[in-house]
C-alpha positions in Angstrom: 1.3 -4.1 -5.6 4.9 -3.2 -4.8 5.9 -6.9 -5.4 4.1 -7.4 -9.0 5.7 -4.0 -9.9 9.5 -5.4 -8.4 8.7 -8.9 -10.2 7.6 -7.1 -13.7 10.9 -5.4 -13.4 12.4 -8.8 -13.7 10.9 -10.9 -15.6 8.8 -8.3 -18.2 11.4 -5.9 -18.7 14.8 -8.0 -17.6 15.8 -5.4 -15.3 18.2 -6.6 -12.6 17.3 -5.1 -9.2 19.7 -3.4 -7.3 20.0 -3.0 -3.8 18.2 0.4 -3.9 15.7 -1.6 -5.6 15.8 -4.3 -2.6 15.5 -1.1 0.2 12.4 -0.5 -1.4 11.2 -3.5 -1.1 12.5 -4.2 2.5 10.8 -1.0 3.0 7.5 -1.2 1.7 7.0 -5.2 3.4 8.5 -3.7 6.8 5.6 -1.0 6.6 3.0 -3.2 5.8 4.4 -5.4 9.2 5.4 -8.2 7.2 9.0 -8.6 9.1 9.6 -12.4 8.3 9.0 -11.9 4.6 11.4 -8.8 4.2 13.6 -10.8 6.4 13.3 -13.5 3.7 14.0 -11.0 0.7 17.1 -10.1 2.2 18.7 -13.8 2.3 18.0 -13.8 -1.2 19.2 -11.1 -2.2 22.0 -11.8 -4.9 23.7 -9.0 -3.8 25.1 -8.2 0.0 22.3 -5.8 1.4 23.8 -2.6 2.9 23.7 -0.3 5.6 20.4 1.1 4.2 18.6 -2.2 3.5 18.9 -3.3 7.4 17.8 0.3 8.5 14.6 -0.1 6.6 14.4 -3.7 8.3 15.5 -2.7 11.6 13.1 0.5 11.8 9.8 -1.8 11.2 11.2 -4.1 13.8 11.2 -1.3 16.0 8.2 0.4 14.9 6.0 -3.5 15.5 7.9 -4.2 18.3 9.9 -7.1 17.1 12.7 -8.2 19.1 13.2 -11.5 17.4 14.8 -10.6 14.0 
């Protein structure tokens, strides 16, 4: 749900995202356990991702136990 929302913003209502829009999102797929694909957002991001984006992506790492990313 969080994805269609993030993608309407883009392509419904030309919004450009910005990285507190992509902490969100690194948020909400590192809750859900889906590591690789927040992983993935984050080398696309057009923008350099902060100290905020890889705390949201290093606390699900640590919360599922991944030692790999």
């Amino acid at each position: 749900m969080g994805y269609h929302y993030f993608d309407m913003m883009v392509s419904t209502f030309r919004i450009s995202p910005d990285v507190e829009h992509y902490s969100c999102m690194v948020d909400l797929l590192g809750r859900r356990g889906l590591l690789g694909e927040a992983m993935s957002l984050i080398k696309k991001m057009p923008i350099k991702p902060d100290v905020v984006v890889w705390s949201a992506l290093l606390g699900a790492c640590r919360i599922y136990g991944n030692l790999t990313i």
